[in-house]
Residue, then its C-alpha position, 0 to 999 in steps of 0.5 A: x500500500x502506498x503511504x498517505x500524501x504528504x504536503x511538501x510545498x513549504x520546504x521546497x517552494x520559495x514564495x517568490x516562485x510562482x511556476x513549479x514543476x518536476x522533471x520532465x523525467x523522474x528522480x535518482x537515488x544517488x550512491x550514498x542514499x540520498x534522493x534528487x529530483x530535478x525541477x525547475x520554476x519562474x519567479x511571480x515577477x517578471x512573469x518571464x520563461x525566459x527568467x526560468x530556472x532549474x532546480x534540484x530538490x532532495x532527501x537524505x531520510x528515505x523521503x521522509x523529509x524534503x529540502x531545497x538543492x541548488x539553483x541554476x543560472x537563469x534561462x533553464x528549465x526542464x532538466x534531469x539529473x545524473x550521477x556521475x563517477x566519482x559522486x558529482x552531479x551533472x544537470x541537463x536543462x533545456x535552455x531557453x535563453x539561446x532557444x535558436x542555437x537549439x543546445x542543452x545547458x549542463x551544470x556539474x555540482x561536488x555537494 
């Protein structure tokens, strides 16, 4: 059976945000045990996609608790995760800022 909801928005949501999503694809439990998942949000102002960004949320307890990872440079969005060897983090985000070029974005993180 599956556990009952759990509202997580205070924790992982800024209030100045306003768009929220996950993925497009799905979560990763990296080597250590720690959960990730890749997510991206808009500011309320300017209502912008060019002002989008990714984002990771994560949960070192099983997910029992969730917190808020770190955040992109501006003119990301929909993205994915991957650990890579030797445990940093590679983030692949759709970029909107040079959409005409038709690129991916990456971002490596050691934490």
């Amino acid at each position: 059976d599956w556990a009952a909801p759990v509202e997580i928005t205070s924790t992982v949501k800024k209030p100045e945000w306003s768009w929220y999503a996950t993925g497009p694809g799905h979560g990763i439990q990296l080597t250590g045990g720690r959960l990730l998942i890749p997510c991206d949000h808009r500011p309320r102002q300017p209502a912008d996609r060019d002002q989008s960004r990714s984002h990771v949320i994560f949960s070192d307890d099983q997910g029992q608790t969730w917190q808020l990872g770190g955040t992109s440079e501006v003119g990301t969005n929909e993205c994915e995760a991957v650990e890579l060897a030797g445990g940093s983090l590679l983030l692949s985000m759709r970029n909107y800022t040079y959409r005409e070029q038709k690129q991916r974005v990456f971002a490596v993180s050691q934490d």
